[in-house]
N, C-alpha and C positions, 0 to 999 in steps of 0.2 A: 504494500500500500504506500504512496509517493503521499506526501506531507507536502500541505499547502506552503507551508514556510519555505520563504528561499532558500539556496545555499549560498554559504559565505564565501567569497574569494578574497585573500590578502595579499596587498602587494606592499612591500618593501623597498623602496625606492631611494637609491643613495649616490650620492656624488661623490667622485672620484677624491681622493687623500689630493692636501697638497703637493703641487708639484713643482720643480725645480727649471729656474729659468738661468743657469749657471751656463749653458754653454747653448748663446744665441742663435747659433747655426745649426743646432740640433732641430728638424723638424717636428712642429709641431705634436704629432702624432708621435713619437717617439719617447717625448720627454719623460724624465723618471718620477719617482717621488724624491723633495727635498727632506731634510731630516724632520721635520715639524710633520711632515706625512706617513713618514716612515714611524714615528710612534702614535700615531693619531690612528692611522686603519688597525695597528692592533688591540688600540686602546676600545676603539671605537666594537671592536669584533667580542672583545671581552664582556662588554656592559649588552651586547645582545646575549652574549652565551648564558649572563647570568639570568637573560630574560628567558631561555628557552624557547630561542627562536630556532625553527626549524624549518627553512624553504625548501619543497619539494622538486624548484629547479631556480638556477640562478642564471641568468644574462646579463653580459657586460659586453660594452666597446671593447673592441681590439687593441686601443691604443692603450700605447704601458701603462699609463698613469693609473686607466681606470681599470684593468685585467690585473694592474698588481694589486690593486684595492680589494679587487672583489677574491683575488690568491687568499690574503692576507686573512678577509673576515671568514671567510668557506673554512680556514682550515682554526679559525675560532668556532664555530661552531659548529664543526665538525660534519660540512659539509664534503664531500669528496670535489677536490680542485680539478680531478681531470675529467668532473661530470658540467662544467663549468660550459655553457655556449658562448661562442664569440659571436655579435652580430653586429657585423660591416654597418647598418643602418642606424646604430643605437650613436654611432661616433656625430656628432654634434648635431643629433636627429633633431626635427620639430616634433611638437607635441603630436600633429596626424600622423607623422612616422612611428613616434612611439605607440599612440594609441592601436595602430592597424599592426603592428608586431604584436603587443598583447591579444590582442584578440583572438591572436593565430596559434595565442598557446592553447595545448591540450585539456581539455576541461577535468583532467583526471588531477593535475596539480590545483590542489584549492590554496595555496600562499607560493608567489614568484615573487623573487629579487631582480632587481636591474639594479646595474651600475653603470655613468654615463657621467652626463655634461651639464652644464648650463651653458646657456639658459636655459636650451629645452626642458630641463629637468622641474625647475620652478615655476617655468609655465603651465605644465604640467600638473603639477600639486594642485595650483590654484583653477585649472579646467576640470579635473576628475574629483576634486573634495570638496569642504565645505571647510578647508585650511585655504586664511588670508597671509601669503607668502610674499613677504618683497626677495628674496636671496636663501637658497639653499646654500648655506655653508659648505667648504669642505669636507670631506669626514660625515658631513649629517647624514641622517640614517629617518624617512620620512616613512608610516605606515599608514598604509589606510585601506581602510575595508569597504567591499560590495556587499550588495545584498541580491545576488547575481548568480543562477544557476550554469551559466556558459561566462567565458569570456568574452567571449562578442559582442554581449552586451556593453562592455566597458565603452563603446563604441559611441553611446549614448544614455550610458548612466551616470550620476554621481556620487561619489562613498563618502563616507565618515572617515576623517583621521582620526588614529584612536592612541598614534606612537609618533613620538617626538624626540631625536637626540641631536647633539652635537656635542665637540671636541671639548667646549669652553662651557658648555651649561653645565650645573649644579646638579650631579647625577652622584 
């Protein structure tokens, strides 16, 4: 018997650790994380682990900054790093790029991680929730939930942020 109540989809939504502008001729998409990054995506992977977060799949940009962010928190939470998707699209996606990749995910994963950019990413926030975001920090870690039996729907629904971190708040 199928239950009138929705299902819940969580998404996980996080911007790439800071990154290091030390060597100008290094391409964009390349760049690493600077030291203020390199303890921040641990730190940051830490305060979810104690959360008992657990994404059934994670996607990240290809580019270093954000695939080593999303390395870093996966192997906080004991996510396996080489179940990790790369997607070419997420690299300084709009929010319709991002929206039409979620969608596309599997409806069998009810909580997906992305890791990416801004500004797409803060556009985002404030197009799929009912969070007023001027700036996704570094490091931050945004969640918010549907009330959505498919992803698809995210397409034209909006969720509840219900998780809220960053590097420098009071956690």
């Amino acid at each position: 018997m199928k239950s009138n109540k929705a299902a819940h989809k969580k998404l996980y939504i996080i911007r790439h650790a800071k990154s290091s502008w030390d060597d100008m001729y290094l391409p964009d998409f390349e760049r690493p994380l600077n030291k203020r990054g390199e303890n921040d995506a641990p730190n940051m992977g830490q305060r979810l682990a104690m959360k008992a977060v657990k994404p059934c799949l994670i996607i990240s940009s290809p580019a270093n900054r954000a695939l080593t962010t999303a390395k870093v928190i996966s192997t906080k939470i004991g996510y396996p790093v080489s179940n990790i998707i790369e997607e070419e699209k997420l690299y300084h996606a709009t929010t319709g790029t991002i929206k039409a990749l979620l969608s596309r995910v599997d409806d069998e994963h009810g909580t997906v991680m992305i890791f990416g950019h801004n500004p797409g990413l803060t556009y985002l926030i404030n197009e799929i929730s009912d969070f007023n975001l001027d700036n996704l920090p570094t490091s931050a870690v945004c969640g918010i939930e549907f009330e959505i039996d498919s992803w698809k729907d995210i397409l034209n629904t909006r969720g509840h942020q219900f998780y809220y971190d960053y590097p420098k708040s009071q956690q």
